[in-house]
N, C-alpha and C positions, 0 to 999 in steps of 0.2 A: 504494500500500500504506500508505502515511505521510497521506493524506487530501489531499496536495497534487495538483493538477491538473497537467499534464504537457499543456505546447499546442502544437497541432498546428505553431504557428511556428517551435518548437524543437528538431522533428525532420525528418528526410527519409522512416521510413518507420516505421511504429508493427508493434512486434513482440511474441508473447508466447508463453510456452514452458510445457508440461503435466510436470511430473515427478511420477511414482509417484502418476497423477489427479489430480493438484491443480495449480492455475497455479503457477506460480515465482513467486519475491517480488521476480527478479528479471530478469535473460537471461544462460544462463551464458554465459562468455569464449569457449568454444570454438563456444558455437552463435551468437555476435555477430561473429564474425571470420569460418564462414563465410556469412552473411548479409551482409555489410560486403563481401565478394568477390564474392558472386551480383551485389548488388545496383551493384555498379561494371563487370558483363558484362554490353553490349548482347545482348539477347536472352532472357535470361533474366527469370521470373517477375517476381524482384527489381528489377531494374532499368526493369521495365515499370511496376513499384507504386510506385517509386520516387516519391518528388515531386518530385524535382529530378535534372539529371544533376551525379552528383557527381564525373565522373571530368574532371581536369583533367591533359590529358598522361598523365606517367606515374605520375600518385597522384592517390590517390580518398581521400574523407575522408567516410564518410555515420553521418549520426548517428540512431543506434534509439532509439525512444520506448520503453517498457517502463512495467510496473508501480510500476517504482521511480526514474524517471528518465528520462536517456537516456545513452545510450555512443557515447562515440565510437570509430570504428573508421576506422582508416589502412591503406590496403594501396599495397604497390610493385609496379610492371608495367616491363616492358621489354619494350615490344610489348603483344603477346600473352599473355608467360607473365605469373603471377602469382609475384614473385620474396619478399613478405613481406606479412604480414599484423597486426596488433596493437592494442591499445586503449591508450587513455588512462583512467586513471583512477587515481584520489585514493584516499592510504592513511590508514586509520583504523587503531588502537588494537585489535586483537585479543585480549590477555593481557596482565596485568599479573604479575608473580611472581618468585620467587627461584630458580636454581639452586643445587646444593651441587654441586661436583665433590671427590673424593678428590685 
């Protein structure tokens, strides 16, 4: 989206998400975590497209390529179940401003 190139060496699996017909600028959080879980369950889509296996024991760590980057995405397994899921990512500056409280 930023003109920067996003290479294939830096991701495990290149993703991209349609909101209200138009591509995202980026991949939301909730469609990156479960993406980041498919993609750390043998058998599924995900994990077939994968380019690497990302699950080592019982944490997987696979990184989406997207429009604007990549995210990383950690999930925890014990076993079988999927016990948590979450990203890593870097906080920017949203608002700058003043509150008045009474």
């Amino acid at each position: 989206m930023d003109g920067e190139t996003v290479k294939a060496e830096t991701m495990d699996i290149c993703v991209r998400a349609i909101s209200v017909g138009a591509l995202h600028k980026a991949y939301p959080m909730t469609g990156a975590i479960c993406t980041g879980t498919c993609a750390s369950i043998e058998g599924t889509l995900a994990w077939e497209m994968c380019r690497k296996t990302c699950r080592k024991g019982n944490e997987s760590t696979v990184r989406l390529g997207h429009a604007s980057g990549v995210t990383v995405v950690i999930v925890k397994f014990d076993g079988d179940k999927v016990l948590s899921g979450g990203v890593i990512r870097t906080a920017r500056r949203i608002m700058d401003g003043y509150i008045y409280i009474r």
